[in-house]
C-alpha positions as CSV (number, residue, x, y, z in Angstrom):
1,X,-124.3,-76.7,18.5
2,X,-124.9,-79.8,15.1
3,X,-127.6,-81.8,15.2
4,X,-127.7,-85.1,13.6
5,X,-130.9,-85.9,13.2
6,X,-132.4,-89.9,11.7
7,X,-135.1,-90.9,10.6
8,X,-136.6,-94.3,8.8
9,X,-138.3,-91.7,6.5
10,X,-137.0,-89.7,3.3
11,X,-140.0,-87.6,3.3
12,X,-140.0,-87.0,7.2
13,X,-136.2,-85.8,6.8
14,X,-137.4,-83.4,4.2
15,X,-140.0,-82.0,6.0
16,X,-137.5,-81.3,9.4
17,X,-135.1,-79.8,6.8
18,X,-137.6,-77.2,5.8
19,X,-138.4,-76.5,9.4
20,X,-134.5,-75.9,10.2
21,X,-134.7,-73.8,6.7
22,X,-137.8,-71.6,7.5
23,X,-135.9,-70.7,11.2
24,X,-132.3,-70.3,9.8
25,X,-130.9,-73.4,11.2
26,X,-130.5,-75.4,8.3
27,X,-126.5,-75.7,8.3
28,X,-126.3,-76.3,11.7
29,X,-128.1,-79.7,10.9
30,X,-127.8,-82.7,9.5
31,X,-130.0,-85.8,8.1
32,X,-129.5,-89.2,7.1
33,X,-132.4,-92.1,6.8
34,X,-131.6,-94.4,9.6
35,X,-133.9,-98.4,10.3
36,X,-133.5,-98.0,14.5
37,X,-133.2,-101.8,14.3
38,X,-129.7,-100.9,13.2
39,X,-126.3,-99.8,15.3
40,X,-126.3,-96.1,15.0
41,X,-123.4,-94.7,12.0
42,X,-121.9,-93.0,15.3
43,X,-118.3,-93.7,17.5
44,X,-119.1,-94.4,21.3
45,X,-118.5,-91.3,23.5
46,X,-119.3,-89.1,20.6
47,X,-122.3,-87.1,21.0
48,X,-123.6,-84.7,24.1
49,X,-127.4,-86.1,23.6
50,X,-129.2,-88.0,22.2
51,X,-133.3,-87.5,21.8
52,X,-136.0,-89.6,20.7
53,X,-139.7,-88.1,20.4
54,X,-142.0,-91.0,20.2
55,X,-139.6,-93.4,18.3
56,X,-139.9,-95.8,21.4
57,X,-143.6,-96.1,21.0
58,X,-143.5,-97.1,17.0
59,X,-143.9,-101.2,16.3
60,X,-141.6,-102.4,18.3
61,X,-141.4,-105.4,20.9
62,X,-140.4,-104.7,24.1
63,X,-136.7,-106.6,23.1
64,X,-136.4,-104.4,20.6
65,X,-136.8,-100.9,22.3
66,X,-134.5,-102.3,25.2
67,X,-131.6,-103.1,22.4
68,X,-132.4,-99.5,20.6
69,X,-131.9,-98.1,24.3
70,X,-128.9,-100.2,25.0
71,X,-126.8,-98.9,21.1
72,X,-127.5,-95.3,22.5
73,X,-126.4,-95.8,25.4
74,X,-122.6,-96.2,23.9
75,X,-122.8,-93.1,21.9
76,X,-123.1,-90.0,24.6
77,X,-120.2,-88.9,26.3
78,X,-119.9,-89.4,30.0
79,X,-122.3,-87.6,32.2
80,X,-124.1,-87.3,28.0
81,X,-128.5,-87.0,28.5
82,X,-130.7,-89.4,26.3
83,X,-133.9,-87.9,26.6
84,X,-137.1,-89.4,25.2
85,X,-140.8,-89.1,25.6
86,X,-143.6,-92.1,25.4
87,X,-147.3,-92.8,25.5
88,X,-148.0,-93.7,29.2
89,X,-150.8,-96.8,29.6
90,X,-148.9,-99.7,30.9
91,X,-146.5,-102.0,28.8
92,X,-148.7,-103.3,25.6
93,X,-149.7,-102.3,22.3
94,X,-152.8,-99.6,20.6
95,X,-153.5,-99.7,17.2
96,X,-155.7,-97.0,15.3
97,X,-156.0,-97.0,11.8
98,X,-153.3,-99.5,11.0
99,X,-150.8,-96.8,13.6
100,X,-149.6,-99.5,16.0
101,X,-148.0,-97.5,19.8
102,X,-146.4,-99.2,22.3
103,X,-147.0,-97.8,25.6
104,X,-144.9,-97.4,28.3
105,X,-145.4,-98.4,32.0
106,X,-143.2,-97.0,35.4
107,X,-141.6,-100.6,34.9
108,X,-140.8,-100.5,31.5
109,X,-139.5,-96.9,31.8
110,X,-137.3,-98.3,35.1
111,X,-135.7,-101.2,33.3
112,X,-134.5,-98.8,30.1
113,X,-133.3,-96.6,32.9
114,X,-130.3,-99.6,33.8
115,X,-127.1,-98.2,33.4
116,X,-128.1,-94.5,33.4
117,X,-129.2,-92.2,36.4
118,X,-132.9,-91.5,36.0
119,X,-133.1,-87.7,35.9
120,X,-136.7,-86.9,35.7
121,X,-140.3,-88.2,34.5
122,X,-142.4,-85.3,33.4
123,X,-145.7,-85.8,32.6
124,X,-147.4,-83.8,29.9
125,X,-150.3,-83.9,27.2
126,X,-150.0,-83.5,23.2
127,X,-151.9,-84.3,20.0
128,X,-154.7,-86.3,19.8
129,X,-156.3,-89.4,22.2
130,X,-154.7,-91.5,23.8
131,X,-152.7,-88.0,24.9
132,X,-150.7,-88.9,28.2
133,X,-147.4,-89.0,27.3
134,X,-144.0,-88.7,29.5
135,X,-140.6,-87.3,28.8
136,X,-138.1,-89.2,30.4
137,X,-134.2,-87.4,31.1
138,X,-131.3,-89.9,32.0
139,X,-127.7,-89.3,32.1
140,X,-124.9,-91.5,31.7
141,X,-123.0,-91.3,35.0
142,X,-119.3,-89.8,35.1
């Protein structure tokens, strides 16, 4: 198994390289800074999975996340998995310390599910407040 892994930050990159370093993964990885506004640097049908830890939550508008869900959506193969978890609330924005989240609703969740088979909505807990977040599994159909 590769990983290709993006992010908007340098320093971020670095820091997930040193991770796949430290556990002997390194050149099985890897990295290239990516703006998520953009198409992904990837041919459609290419990829087994894609994930996404939080990156829907960052400052985006709701048009935004729905055209970020939309470019994955060509790159897995069929029957692929985009999995990605959220900050559950309802559909509007948080802001602490300058950090802006968008939360997610059932509704909001639903409507990125359009074109994919929902999977599974697991609920679970991590980091500091607000804590309730949701991992979210759909699959391209075949």
């Amino acid at each position: 198994m590769t990983v290709q892994a993006t992010d908007f930050s340098p320093a971020g990159l670095e820091q997930l390289r040193n991770v796949a370093r430290s556990q002997g993964v390194e050149e099985r990885m890897t990295t290239a800074v990516h703006n998520v506004r953009e198409p992904l640097a990837l041919p459609d049908a290419s990829v087994d999975a894609v994930f996404a830890h939080m990156l829907l939550c960052m400052a985006l508008s709701t048009a935004e996340i729905r055209a970020l869900v939309g470019e994955v959506h060509r790159v897995p193969r069929p029957d692929g998995a985009f999995v990605y978890t959220v900050r559950q609330a309802g559909d509007n924005f948080y802001e602490h310390g300058g950090f802006a989240v968008h939360f997610f609703g059932r509704d909001l969740v639903d409507a990125l599910a359009d074109g994919w088979t929902l999977e599974e909505i697991h609920d679970f807990e991590e980091g500091d407040l607000p804590r309730r977040l949701c991992r979210v599994t759909q699959t391209l159909p075949l």
